[in-house]
N, C-alpha and C positions, 0 to 999 in steps of 0.2 A: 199737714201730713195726714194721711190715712189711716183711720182706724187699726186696722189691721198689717200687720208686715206681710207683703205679696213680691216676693223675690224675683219669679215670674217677670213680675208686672214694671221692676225697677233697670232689671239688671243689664237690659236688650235695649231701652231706650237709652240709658245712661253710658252705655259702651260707645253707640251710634254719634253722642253727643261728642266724646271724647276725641273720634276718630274726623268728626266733620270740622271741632275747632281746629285739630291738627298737635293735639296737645301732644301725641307720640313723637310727633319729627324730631330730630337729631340732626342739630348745625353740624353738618360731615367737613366744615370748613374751619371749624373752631378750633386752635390750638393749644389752647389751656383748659383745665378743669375739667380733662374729659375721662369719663368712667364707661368702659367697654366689655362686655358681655358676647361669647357667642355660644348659641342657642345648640346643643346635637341635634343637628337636623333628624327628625323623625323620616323614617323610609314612608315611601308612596305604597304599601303594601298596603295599607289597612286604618284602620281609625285609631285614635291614641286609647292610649288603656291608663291606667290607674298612674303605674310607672311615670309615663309621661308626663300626667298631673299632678302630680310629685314634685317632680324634678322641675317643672316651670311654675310651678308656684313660689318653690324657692327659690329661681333666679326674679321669679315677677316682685318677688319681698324684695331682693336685693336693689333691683332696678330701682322701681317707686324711692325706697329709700335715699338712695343716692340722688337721686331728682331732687327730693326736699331738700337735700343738704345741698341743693347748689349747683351740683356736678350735669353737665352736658354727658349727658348717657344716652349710649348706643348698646341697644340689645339685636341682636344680628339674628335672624332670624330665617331656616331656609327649610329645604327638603331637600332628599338625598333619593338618587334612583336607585341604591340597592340590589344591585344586578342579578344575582341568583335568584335572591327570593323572588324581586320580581318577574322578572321572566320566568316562572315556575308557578307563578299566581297564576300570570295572562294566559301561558300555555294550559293552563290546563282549563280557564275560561274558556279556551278557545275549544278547548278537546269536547267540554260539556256544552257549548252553544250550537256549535257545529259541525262535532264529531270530526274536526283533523288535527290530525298528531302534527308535529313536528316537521317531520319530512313530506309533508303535503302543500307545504308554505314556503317562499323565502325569508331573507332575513328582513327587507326593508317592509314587506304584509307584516312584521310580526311584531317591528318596529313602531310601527301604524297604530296598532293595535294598543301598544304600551303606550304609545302618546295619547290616544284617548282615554286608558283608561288613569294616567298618569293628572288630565285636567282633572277628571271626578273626581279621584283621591285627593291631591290638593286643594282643591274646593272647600272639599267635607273636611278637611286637617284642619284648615285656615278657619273655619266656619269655629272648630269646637277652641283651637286656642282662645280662638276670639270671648267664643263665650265662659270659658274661664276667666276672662279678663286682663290677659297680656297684653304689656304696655310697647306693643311693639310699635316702630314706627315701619306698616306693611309696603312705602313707597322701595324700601332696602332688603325685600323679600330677596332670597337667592335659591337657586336650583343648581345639585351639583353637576348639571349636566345643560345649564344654559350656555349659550354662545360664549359669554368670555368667562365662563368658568371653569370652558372646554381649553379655552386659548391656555389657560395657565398651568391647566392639565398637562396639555401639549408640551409647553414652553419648558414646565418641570422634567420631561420625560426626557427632550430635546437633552436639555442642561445635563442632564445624570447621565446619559448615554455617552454624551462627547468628554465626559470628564472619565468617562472609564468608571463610570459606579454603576450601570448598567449594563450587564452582558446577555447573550444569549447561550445556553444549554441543556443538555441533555442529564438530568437526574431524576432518581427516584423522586414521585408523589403521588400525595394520596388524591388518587380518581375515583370520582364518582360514577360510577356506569350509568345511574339514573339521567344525571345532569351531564353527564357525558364531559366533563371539565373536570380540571385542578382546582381541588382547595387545598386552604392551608391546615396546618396544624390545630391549631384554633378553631376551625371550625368540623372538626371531628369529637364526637362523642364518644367514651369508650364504656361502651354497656357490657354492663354483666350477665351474661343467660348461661340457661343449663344445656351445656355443648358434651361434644366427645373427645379424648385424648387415641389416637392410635396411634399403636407400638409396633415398627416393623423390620424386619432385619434387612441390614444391607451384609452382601455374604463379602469375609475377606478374603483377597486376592490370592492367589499361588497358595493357600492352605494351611493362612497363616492363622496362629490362634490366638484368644485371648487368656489372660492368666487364669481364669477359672475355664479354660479349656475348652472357649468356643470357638467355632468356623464362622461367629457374625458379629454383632454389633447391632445394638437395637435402637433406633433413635425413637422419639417421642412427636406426635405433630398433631396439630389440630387442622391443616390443611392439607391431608395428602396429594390433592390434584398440582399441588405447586413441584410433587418431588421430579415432574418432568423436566424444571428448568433448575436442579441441583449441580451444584460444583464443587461440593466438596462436603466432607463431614469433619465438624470442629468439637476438640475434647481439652480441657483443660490440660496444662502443660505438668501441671503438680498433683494431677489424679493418678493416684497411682494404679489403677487400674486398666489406665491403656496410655501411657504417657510412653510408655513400650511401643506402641504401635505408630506411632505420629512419621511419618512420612514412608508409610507404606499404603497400600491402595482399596477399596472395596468395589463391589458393584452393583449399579443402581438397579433396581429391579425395575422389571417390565422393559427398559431400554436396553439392558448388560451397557451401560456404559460406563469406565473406569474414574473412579473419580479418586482424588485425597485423601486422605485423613491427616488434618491440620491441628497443630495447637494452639490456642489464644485466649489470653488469659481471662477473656471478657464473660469466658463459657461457665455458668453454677453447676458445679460439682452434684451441688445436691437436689438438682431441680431434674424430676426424671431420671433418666438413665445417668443423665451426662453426657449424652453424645447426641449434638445437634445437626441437624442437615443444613447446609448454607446453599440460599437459593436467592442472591444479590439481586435480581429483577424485581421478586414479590416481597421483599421483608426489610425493613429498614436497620435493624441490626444486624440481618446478614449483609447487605448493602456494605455497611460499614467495614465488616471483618472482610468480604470480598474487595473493596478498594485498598486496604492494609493488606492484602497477601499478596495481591496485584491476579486477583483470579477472575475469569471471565464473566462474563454479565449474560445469562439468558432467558432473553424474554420469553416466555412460551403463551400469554395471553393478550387478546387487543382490548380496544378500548370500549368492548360492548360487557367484558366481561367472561368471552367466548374463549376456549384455545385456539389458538392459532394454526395454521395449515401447515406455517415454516417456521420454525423457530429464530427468533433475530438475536445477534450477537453481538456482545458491547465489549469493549476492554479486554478484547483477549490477551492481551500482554506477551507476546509468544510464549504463550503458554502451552504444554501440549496438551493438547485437545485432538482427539479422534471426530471431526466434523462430520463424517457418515452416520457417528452414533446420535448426534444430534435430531435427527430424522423425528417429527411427531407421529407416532401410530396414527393411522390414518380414524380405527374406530374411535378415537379422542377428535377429530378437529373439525372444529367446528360446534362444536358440543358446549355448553354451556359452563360452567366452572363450578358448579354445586353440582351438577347430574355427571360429570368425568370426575367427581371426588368418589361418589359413588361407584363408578365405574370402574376406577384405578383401585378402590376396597376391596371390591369381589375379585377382581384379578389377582391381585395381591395374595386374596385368600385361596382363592384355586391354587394359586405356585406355593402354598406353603410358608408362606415369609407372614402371615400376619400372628403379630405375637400374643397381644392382647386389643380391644377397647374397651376404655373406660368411661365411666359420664362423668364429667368431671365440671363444675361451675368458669366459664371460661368468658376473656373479656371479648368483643368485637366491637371494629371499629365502625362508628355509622356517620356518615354527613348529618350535621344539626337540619339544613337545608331537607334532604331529601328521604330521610328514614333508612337512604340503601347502605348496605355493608363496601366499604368503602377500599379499594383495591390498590396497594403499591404499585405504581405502574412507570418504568420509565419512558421520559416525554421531552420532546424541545421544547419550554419554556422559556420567559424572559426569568428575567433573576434579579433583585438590589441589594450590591454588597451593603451590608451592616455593620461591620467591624469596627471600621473608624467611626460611622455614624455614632454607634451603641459609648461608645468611650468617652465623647463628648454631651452625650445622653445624661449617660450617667455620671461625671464631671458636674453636671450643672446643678443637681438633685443634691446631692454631695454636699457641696457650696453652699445649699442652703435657697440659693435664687429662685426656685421652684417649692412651694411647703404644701406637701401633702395633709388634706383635715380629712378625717385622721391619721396622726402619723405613721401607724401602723401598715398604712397601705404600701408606704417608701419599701417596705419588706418586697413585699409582692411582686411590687415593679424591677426592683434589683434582680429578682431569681430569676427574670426572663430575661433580664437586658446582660447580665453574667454569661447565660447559657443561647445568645441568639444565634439566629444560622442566617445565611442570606436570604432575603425576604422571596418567593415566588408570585411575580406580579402580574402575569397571564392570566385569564380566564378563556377556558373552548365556549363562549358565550356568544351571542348575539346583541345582547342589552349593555351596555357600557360606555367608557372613550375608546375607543377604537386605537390601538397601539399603533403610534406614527410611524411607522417603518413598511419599507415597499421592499419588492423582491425582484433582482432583475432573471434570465432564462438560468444563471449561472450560480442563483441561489447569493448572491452578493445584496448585502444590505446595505440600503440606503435611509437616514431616520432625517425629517424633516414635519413643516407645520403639513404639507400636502404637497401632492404629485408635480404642480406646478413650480416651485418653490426647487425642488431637487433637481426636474431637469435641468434648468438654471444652475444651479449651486456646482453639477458634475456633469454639465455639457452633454447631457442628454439629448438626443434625436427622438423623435417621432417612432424611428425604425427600432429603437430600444424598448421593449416589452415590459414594461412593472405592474406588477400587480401588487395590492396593500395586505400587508398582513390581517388575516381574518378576526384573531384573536381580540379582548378585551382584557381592559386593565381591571385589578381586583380592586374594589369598590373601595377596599381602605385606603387605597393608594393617592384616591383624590379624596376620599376623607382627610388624609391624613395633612393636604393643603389649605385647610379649610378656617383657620383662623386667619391668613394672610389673602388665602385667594379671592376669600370674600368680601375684602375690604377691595377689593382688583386690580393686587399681582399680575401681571409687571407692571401695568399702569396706574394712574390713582398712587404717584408716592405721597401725596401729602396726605387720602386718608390714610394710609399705613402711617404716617410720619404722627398723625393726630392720635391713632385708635390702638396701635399697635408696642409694644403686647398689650394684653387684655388681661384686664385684671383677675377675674378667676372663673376657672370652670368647671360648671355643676355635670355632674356624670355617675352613673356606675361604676362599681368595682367589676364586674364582667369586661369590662373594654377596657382595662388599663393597659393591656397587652396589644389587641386589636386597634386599639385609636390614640390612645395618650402618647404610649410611648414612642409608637409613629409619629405622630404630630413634633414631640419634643424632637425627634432627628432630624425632621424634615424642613422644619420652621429654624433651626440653628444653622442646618446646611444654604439654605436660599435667601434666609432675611439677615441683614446687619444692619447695625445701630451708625450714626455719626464718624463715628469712630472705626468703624471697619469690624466690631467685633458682631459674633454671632449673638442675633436677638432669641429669645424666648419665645413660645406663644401664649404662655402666662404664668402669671404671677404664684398665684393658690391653684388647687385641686381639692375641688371641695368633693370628697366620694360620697354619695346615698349608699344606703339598706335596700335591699330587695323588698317592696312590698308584697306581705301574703295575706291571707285571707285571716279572718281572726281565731282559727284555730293552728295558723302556722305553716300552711299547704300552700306552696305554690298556684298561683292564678292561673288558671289554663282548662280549656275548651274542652279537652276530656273529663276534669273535674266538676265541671258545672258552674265555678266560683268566679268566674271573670265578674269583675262590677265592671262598667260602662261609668265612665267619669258625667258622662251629660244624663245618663241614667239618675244619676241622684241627685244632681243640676234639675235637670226640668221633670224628674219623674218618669215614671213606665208604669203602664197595666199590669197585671199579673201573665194575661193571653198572648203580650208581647214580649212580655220579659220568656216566659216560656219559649216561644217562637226561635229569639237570639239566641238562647243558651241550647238549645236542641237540634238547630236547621243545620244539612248537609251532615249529619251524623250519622255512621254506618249501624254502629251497635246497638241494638235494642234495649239489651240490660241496662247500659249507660244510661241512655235514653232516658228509663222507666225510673232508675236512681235519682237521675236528674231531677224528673219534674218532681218528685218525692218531694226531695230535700228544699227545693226552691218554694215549693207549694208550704211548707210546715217553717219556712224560716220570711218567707212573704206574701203573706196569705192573700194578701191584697195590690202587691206588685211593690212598686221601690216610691217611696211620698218623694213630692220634691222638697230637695233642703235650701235650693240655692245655691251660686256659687261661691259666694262668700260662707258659710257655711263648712262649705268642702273645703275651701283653703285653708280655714280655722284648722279646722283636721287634721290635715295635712303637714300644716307647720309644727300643729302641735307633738305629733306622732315620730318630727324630724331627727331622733336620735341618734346618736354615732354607732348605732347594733346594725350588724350587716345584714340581720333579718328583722324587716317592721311587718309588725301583725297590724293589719285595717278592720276594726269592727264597726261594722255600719251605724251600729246605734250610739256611736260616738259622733258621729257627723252629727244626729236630731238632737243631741245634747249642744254641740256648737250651734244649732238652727236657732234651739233656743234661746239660746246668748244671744244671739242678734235680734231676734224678738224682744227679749228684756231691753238690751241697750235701744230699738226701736220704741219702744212704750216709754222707757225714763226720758228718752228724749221729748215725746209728746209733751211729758210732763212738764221740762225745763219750758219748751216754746209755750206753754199753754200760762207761764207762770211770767214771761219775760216777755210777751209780745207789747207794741209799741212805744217799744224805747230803744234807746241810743245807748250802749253799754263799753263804748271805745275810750271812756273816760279811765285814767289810772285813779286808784284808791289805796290808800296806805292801809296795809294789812293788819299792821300790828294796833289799828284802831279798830277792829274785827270780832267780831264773835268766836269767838276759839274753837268752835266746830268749823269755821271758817277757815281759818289759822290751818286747824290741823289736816283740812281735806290738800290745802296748799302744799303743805311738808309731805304728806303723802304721796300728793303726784310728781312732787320733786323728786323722791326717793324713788318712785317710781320711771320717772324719765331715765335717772342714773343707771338703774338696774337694765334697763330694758336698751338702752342703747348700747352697752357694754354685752350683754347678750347676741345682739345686733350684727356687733363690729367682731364678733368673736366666729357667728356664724353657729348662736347657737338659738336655732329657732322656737325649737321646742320650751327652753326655758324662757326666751322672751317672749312665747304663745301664753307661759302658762303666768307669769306676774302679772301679765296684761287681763288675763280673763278673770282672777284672784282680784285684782283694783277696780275692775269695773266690775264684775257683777257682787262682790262685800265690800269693798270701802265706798265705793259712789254709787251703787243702786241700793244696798239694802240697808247700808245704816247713813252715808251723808243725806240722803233724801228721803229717811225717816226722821233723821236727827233735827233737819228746814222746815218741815211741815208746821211744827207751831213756831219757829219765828215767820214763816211766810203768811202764815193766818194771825195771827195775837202780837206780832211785833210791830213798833213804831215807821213811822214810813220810811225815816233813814236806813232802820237793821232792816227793812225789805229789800230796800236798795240794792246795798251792801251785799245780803246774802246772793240775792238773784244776779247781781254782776260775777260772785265769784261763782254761781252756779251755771251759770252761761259761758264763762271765764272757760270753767274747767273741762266742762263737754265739749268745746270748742279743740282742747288741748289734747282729748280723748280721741277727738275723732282725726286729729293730722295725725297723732301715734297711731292710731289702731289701722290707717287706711292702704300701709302697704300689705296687712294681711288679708284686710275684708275693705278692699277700694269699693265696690259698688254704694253698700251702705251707707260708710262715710262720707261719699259725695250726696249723696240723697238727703241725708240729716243736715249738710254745711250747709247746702244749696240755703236749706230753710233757716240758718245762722250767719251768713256773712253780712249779710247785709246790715243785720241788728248791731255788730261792730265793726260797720263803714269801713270792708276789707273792699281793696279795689281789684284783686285778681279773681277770677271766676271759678278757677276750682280748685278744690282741695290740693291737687298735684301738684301746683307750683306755689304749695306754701312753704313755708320754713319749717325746716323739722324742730320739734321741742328740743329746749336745751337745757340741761343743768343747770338750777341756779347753787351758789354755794351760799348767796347770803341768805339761804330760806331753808337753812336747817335749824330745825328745834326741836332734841332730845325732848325735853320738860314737857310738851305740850303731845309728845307720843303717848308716854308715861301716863299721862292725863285723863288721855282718851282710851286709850286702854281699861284704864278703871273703870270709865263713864260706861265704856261699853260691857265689861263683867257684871257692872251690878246689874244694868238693863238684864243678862242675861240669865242671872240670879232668882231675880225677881220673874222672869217672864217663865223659867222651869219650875218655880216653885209655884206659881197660877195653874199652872200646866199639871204639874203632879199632885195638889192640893185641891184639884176641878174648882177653882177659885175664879170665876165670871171673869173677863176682862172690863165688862160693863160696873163691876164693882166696885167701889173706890178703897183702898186700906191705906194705912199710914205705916213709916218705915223709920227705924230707928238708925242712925249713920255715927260710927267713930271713927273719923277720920284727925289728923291732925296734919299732916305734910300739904293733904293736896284739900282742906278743907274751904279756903277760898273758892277754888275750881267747881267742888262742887254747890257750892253756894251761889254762885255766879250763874250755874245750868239749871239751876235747881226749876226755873218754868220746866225748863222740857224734859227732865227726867218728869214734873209730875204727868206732862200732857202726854208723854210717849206709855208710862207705866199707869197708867189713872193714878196717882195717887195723893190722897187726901191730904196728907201734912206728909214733910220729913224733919223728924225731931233730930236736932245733930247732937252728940253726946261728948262731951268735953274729958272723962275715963273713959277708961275702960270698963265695963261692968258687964253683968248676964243680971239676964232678965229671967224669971222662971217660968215657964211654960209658954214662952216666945221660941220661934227658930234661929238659928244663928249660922251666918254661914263667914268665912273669914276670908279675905285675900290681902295676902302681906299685911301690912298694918291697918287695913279696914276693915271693920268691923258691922255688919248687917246683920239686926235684929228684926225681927216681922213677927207681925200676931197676925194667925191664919183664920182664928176662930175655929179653929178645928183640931181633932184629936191628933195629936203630932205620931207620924208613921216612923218608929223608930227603926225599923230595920233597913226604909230607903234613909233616912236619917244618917243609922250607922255605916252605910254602904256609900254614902257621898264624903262621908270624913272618915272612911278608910281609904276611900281614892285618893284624897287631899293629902292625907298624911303618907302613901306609897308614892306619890308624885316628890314630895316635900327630900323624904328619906335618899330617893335617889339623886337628890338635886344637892343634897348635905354627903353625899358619898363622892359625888364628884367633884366639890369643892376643897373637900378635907383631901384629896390625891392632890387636887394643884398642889396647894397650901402646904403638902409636906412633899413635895417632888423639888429638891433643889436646884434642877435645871432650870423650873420654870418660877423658882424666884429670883434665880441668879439673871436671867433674860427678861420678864416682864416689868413692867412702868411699873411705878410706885403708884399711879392712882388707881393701876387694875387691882394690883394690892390690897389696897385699900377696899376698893369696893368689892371684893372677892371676900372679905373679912366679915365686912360688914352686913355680908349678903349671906353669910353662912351664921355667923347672930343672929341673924331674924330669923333664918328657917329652922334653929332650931326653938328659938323660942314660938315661932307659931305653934311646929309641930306637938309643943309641950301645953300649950292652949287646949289644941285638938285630943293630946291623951285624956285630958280633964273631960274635956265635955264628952270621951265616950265613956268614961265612966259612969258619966252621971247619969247616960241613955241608958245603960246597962245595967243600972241598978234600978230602976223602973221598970 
């Protein structure tokens, strides 16, 4: 092994290795023992971020794991085309490479376009999983937009259509003018900015007044340009301030056209006036109150965002409606929707109706995708009932057959799946599955796999005209196929029958809405078990924490704070890192903030830590909080752990090299430092698998990094060092097997967090016990033993290890040479064999000259003394004894002591918990409260004695 740990230098040849033995592949034929994972495909948009290495680090723990223990495991692994974003990226590559928009191109140039840049990105995705070290097997890579992932696409949309779960209709949604399409719900932001409220009268009809003796009625709006497409004005029914007025009439200003005035209870009395304009084309709660009164629908805007030249009519319900007043002023049409807001103001204001503006903090709706203000717009769309889906959704959650980690997320998911609406599954896209539906001259739909297939199926001719629906499906919709399809729905039932469901999946709290609870409707509706009943797509739901920066901030390119996951893998310059965090940025100020902060927090750019390193991190940081703060200089502290466990390992090879160490040896013929590193890593396997199998990674990060770098780097291989130099050739043996033993054992547990390393250190240990499998990965995971518990021998070492630490602060605080030799006074009576038996290496670890053991109790005078439980440690320092650190060390002993005597004396008179606890807790809760006070009564003595000196 190399001097030094060079991550670099390991981590890229030893990946290369793994992938050419084929140690990834996955028997897809195997029907027993099989353990399946599928990976959230990451979008083709962009390179993975922090988030990403998160999340596959800990399904890459879970994987490795289940491998050791046996399990044929399948981690499924894909990429997703992502259709807005992407097509939003390329377009606008396209718009900066070659200055054409949109409408200079068709769809199949733009298509072209996305497939090129569709290889790059996957490329560079597959490149950095890799180098994190995911144990995929890449021959099962999927694309949700490959050939038969389209067929299932299809096959899905096929199935819902004919079964009447998919319709087509006309309702309000929310359009994006930018992206010129439907999104959903979900993917609208509703931001907060400092807007205006305007107050403007609509005048009532024939002269009618209100109770405080007006001729109007002032409603409230933040969008005046919409009151073209009004239908009516709605007042609470129990207001008593115009509940008088309700079906009598007003008139709209600037059109005189007559509209309503309706009641419905849904109107806040106290919000505003009270009197709200209903204008069902642009607003989703007047929408609503519009389909309940059965009032007409008028669109007055298209789909650029512009008003319209004619105003279009939905639902008029014969209703009476004067259709001449409908008419759009001609100086509005055509006109933009934010400059006719302005327009419809000042006229407003010239006729005398405007009553007030206010500035008032108000929300607006934006596309996540696009930044644009996002416009209710009625539209033919496709549509998937949810109703019945959502029922059996949530049926199965209910049950128990799905468990959400943490359980608190089951909340979250119920509030949407309670309150869902039919899904809207069109996108006005170019980038997607292409909706299988054709159109004949007559507007008649025909849905099939393609055009060929249909004319067949409904004896089409040649002379029959179809043309294919131009639209695309929204991107969760084949998301939401994606634990079955991938396995390759409808075909491939045996690996469905092998992989399917899949035991749990790692994801965000953000998509529980967007992807989970899709998946659960759509995986129960298409997939059944044996038996006919509806299958699951998995078992668990393990949710992540948002990772942020380490002061709390969301990661994002305006901030400056984005880390780069391979950034701190292989390192960056300071000139590059600057470069990433600043290029294609408009704002200057940003800009200048940026380098600032980056320059004063990495003066020198990002050192590489490795990837094992990062995952250390990573798993460590793994908590159930739905915000994880990432601070970088926790990775260099994991670096160093691998360092350390790199160099103790030199040490074991450097002390074990040739020989043969596959021989078993009976333990309890062992050195007890022996003994006790054994009982540790047992106790240790226990904790750490149970952590494991719970999904709690953070805690089995942190007993893992607690047992390697203090019980077997810094005291088992300080505590070896003189039996491996001064002991007989048997105790060499003996120690060096169970030292090779245990690193051995070290390194199959530690190797689903930090696989590179691991393999790098076996490489240079298997051989020495004659294992015949080549890598770490298809070893046996450590297993509890039960016969290799021993209490007594914790007890033991514990001591062993106090006095070391006794003695080693008192050299320390007394500047007392370690080249020095002194002699140590010991009363011990319980464990005085123990230490009689260690007694070489307490003196070769402490230098020390003799240990005199004392058979009383007694004080020495003008010796130091320090006590623990029943041991007693006398020391002459040769020097003036410091009595204030003196009394300051047996104040703390005795404040430790008193609270240990407080909480004992509560058990001890708490009758619940004598009436419930074992008689030998009893006991030893008794016995353990005797002694701490009789130390404590030791310790009052000797500060008297310091106090009167």
């Amino acid at each position: 092994m190399d001097k030094i740990y060079n991550p670099k230098k390991i981590e890229k040849f030893i990946y290369r290795k793994w992938e050419s033995e084929g140690y990834f592949k996955t028997d897809m034929n195997c029907n027993k023992n099989n353990f399946c994972i599928m990976m959230p495909p990451p979008n083709i948009t962009g390179n993975l971020h922090m988030g990403h290495a998160f999340q596959q680090t800990i399904m890459d723990i879970i994987i490795r794991y289940q491998k050791m223990n046996g399990k044929n495991t399948l981690w499924k692994a894909g990429l997703d085309h992502a259709g807005i974003a992407t097509q939003l990226l390329v377009e606008n590559k396209i718009k900066k490479k070659k200055n054409k928009l949109r409408n200079n191109y068709n769809r199949n140039y733009l298509i072209k376009e996305i497939l090129k840049w569709k290889e790059y990105s996957s490329n560079n995705i597959i490149k950095q999983m890799k180098r994190l070290g995911n144990s995929v097997d890449w021959n099962n890579c999927r694309f949700t937009m490959d050939n038969n992932f389209s067929l299932s696409v299809r096959t899905a949309f096929i199935n819902l259509y004919n079964n009447k779960l998919i319709y087509k209709g006309k309702r309000l949604v929310n359009w994006d003018i930018k992206l010129n399409t439907a999104i959903s719900d979900l993917e609208v932001e509703n931001i907060e900015i400092k807007g205006y409220v305007y107050y403007i009268k609509y005048i009532l009809l024939n002269n009618i007044k209100t109770k405080n003796n007006k001729k109007y009625l002032i409603i409230s709006t933040t969008r005046p340009e919409t009151l073209l497409g009004d239908v009516a004005v709605a007042v609470n029914p129990k207001d008593n301030r115009y509940k008088n007025l309700i079906g009598y009439q007003v008139i709209l200003p600037i059109i005189n056209r007559i509209i309503p005035i309706i009641g419905d209870d849904s109107i806040d009395m106290k919000k505003h006036t009270g009197c709200v304009k209903i204008t069902p084309a642009h607003d989703f709660n007047d929408y609503n109150i519009g389909i309940k009164h059965k009032l007409p629908i008028i669109n007055i805007l298209n789909k650029k965002g512009f008003i319209k030249k004619k105003a279009k009519i939905y639902n008029d319900n014969n209703f009476n409606i004067d259709y001449k007043k409908i008419i759009i002023p001609k100086k509005y049409q055509n006109v933009d929707r934010f400059i006719a807001r302005k327009k419809i103001i000042e006229e407003i204001k010239n006729l005398k109706l405007l009553k007030n503006i206010k500035k008032k903090k108000i929300f607006v709706p934006l596309g996540d995708r696009s930044g644009s203000i996002i416009e209710p717009l009625i539209t033919n769309q496709w549509y998937l009932k949810t109703s019945n889906l959502s029922k059996k959704a949530i049926k199965i959650v209910k049950k128990k057959k799905i468990e959400f980690i943490p359980k608190e997320y089951e909340k979250v998911y119920y509030s949407w799946m309670y309150n869902i609406k039919d899904w809207c599954i069109s996108r006005q896209l170019w980038w997607g599955h292409r909706i299988p539906a054709w159109y004949d001259k007559n507007n008649k739909i025909y849905v099939g796999n393609n055009e060929k297939e249909i004319r067949i199926k409904y004896n089409l001719n040649n002379k029959n005209i179809l043309y294919q629906d131009k639209d695309v499906l929204d991107t969760w919709f084949s998301s939401s196929l994606w634990t079955f399809a991938s396995l390759g729905w409808p075909n491939k039932e045996n690996y469905l029958n092998n992989f399917h469901p899949t035991k749990i999946l790692i994801t965000g709290f953000d998509i529980i809405f967007f992807w989970i609870a899709r998946m659960i409707m759509l995986t129960m509706y298409f997939i059944k078990d044996s038996n006919g009943k509806s299958q699951i797509p998995f078992k668990k739901i393990y949710i992540t924490g948002l990772i942020k920066d380490e002061n709390g901030y969301k990661m994002s390119k305006s901030k400056g704070n984005i880390i780069d996951p391979i950034d701190v893998i292989d390192g960056i310059n300071l000139k590059n890192l600057l470069k990433k965090r600043t290029e294609n940025m408009i704002k200057n100020k940003l800009v200048k903030k940026i380098i600032y902060e980056t320059k004063k927090k990495f003066p020198y750019g990002i050192k590489s830590s490795g990837a094992d390193a990062l995952r250390f991190t990573l798993s460590s940081i793994s908590s159930i909080n739905r915000n994880i703060n990432l601070d970088i200089n926790k990775i260099t502290g994991y670096r160093n752990f691998c360092n350390k466990l790199w160099n103790a390992s030199r040490f074991v090879l450097f002390n074990t090299k040739k020989k043969n160490y596959k021989n078993n040896i009976k333990i309890k013929k062992n050195y007890k430092i022996n003994i006790w590193i054994i009982v540790k890593l047992n106790n240790l396997i226990k904790k750490y698998r149970i952590n494991l199998d719970n999904y709690r990674f953070d805690l089995a990060s942190n007993v893992l990094y607690d047992f390697i770098w203090n019980e077997f780097c810094d005291w088992y291989i300080e505590l070896i060092k003189p039996i491996l130099k001064y002991g007989s050739k048997l105790e060499k043996f003996k120690t060096k097997y169970i030292l090779i033993n245990v690193l051995e054992i070290i390194l199959r547990l530690s190797h689903p967090i930090i696989p590179f390393i691991t393999e790098k250190i076996w490489q240079k240990i298997f051989f020495l016990k004659n294992i015949k499998k080549k890598t770490i990965m298809l070893q046996k995971f450590p297993k509890y033993n039960l016969k290799k518990k021993n209490k007594l021998i914790l007890i033991q070492m514990n001591l062993l290890k106090k006095i070391i630490i006794i003695i080693r602060n008192l050299r320390y605080k007394y500047k007392i040479s370690n080249k020095k030799s002194i002699k140590i006074f010991l009363y011990e009576k319980k464990h005085f064999l123990f230490l009689y038996q260690n007694e070489n290496i307490l003196k070769k670890i402490l230098n020390l000259k003799k240990i005199i053991y004392l058979f009383r109790d007694i004080e020495i005078k003008k010796f130091i003394t320090r006590i623990i439980d029943n041991t007693k440690i006398i020391i002459n320092i040769d020097n003036k004894i410091n009595i204030n650190y003196e009394l300051k060390e047996l104040n703390k002993c005795k404040n430790n002591l008193l609270k240990e005597i407080i909480y004992l004396e509560e058990q001890l008179n708490n009758k619940n918990f004598i009436l419930k606890a074992p008689k030998n807790i009893l006991n030893k809760n008794k016995k353990r409260l005797l002694l701490c006070k009789k130390i404590k009564q030791k310790i009052n003595i000797k500060i008297k004695e310091l106090k009167q000196k």
